[in-house]
C-alpha positions, 0 to 999 in steps of 0.5 A: 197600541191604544193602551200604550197612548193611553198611558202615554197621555195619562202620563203627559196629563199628570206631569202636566197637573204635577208642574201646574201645582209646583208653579202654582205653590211658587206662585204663591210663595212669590207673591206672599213673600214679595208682592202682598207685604208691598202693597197698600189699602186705604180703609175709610170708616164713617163713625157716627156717635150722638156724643160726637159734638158739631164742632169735630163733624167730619174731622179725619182720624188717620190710623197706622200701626205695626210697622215692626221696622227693620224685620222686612219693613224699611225706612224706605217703605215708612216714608213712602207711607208717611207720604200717603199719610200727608196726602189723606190730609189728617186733622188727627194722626194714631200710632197704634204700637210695634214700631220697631220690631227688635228696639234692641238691634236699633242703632243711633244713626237708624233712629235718627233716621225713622224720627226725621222720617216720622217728624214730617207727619203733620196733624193740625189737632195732634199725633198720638201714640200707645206702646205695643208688644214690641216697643216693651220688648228687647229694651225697646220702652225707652227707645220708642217713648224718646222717639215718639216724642221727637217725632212729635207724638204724645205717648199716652200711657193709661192716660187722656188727653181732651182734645179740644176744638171751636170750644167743645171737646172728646177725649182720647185714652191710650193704655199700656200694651197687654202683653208686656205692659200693665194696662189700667183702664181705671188710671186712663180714665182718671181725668175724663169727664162724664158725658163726652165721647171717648176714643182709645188707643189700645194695641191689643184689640181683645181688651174691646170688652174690658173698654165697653164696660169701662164707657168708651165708645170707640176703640182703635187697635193693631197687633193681629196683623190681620192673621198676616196669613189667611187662608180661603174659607179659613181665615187666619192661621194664627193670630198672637194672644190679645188678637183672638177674637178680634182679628181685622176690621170693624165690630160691635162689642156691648158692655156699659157703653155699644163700643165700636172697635176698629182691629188695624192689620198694620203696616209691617210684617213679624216673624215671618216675612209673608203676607197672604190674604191680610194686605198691609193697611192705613185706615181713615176715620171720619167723625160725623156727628148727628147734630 
C-alpha cells in the first residue's frame, strides 16, 4: 500500500513539474512574442568631453534607430514614440538606420503615412539620419533618402555638417551602412575642422575602432538589436555581421582618439517577431562640457 502511494505521488509530483515547465515555456514564448516588443526604456547617458564647448552644455541628443517598420512594428507604434520623443524635449534628434524593414513592399499611401508621422518630430538644432541595412535593401535607397527628407532629416551620407550654436561649434559625420553601403571615413571627414568634437552616426557599431583612429570621439549606433533574444549568463543569441563585438550600451574603444560608442538596441523587431532580454529603446544624451 505504501509503495503504490508512493508511485502515485511521484507521479502526481512529475506531471506537476511537467505542466509547471509547459506553462513556463508558454509563458515565455507570450511574453517575447507580445509583451517585450511593446514595451519601451528610456536610456539617459551624460557625455563629458574637454572638446564639448560651453555653449552645447546640457543640450539633449535623442536616439532612436531600427524601427524595421512593417515586420511587427506599426505606424501606430512609431507615433506612440514620436510622442515620447517630443516629450524628452530634444534639442537635437538621430536616426540611426533600418526604418523599413522591406522598403520593397512599401506603398505610396504607407510612406505618405510614416513621413506625416515623422514630420511632427522637432529639434530646435536639427534631425539627422544614416542609412542602415535595410534602407539599402529591397530598393529601399531612394525610398528612404525621399522620406528622410520630407521629414525633415538631413540624410548624411559620409558626410558632415557643423552644427553651430551661440557662435561655437562640433561636427557631426554620418557614414554609409557597412553592410550594403560603401562607408568612407576619409570622405566624411573632408570638410571637418581640427580640433573640435566629433559626433558620428554609424549604424554598424563594429566600424567603433576604424572611427577612433579616424579622431571622433563619440560614436552613436543601431543595428544589433541588442541580440533581440538573449539568454541569462549567455546573452545574445545571435548578433548580425557589424554588430559582433559590439552589442548594447556603452563602451570605450581607443585608437587616435578614447572613442565613446553608444550600440542602441532600437525600437523594432526583424525576422523574428521576439523580443527576450533586449527591451526596445530610446536613448538620451546630454553633452556636458567642462568648461
Amino acid at each position: 500500500m505504501k509503495e503504490k502511494l508512493s508511485r502515485r505521488s511521484f507521479l502526481k509530483q512529475s506531471l506537476t513539474f511537467l505542466l509547471s515547465l509547459l506553462g513556463l515555456a508558454g509563458g515565455g514564448y507570450s511574453y517575447a512574442r507580445f509583451i517585450e516588443p511593446k514595451r519601451l526604456q528610456i536610456n539617459e547617458v551624460a557625455v563629458t568631453h574637454e572638446l564639448i564647448p560651453r555653449a552645447f552644455h546640457n543640450k539633449r541628443i535623442v536616439q532612436f534607430s531600427d524601427t524595421h517598420l512593417g515586420f511587427q512594428y506599426t505606424v501606430k507604434q512609431l507615433n506612440e514614440h514620436v510622442e515620447k520623443i517630443h516629450s524628452l524635449r530634444p534639442d537635437f534628434i538621430f536616426f540611426t538606420g533600418d526604418l523599413l524593414d522591406r522598403p520593397d513592399t512599401y506603398s505610396p499611401a504607407e510612406t505618405k503615412t510614416v513621413t506625416s508621422i515623422l514630420q511632427k518630430l522637432q529639434a530646435p538644432l536639427g534631425k539627422f539620419a544614416v542609412y542602415g541595412n535595410h534602407d539599402h535593401g529591397g530598393y529601399g535607397t531612394d525610398l528612404y533618402k525621399f522620406i528622410m527628407q520630407e521629414s525633415g532629416f538631413q540624410l548624411l551620407k559620409n558626410k558632415s555638417v557643423e552644427l553651430s550654436h551661440l557662435n561655437e561649434s562640433i561636427y557631426l559625420l554620418g557614414i554609409d551602412d557597412a553592410s550594403l553601403g560603401q562607408p568612407s571615413f576619409s570622405q566624411a571627414k573632408k570638410k571637418v575642422k581640427e580640433g573640435r568634437y566629433l559626433i558620428l552616426l554609424s549604424h554598424a557599431p563594429d566600424l567603433a575602432k576604424e572611427a577612433a583612429n579616424a579622431g571622433i570621439h563619440l560614436q552613436l549606433s543601431g543595428h544589433s538589436h541588442g541580440g533581440q533574444i538573449q539568454l541569462p549568463w549567455y546573452g545574445a543569441l545571435y548578433t548580425p555581421p557589424y554588430a559582433e563585438i559590439y552589442k548594447e550600451g556603452q563602451y570605450i574603444v581607443d585608437g587616435e582618439t578614447r572613442l565613446t560608442l553608444y550600440v542602441n538596441r532600437g525600437l523594432g523587431t526583424t525576422r523574428m517577431p521576439f523580443r527576450f532580454l533586449s527591451i526596445p529603446e530610446i536613448t538620451v544624451f546630454t553633452l556636458k562640457s567642462p568648461s
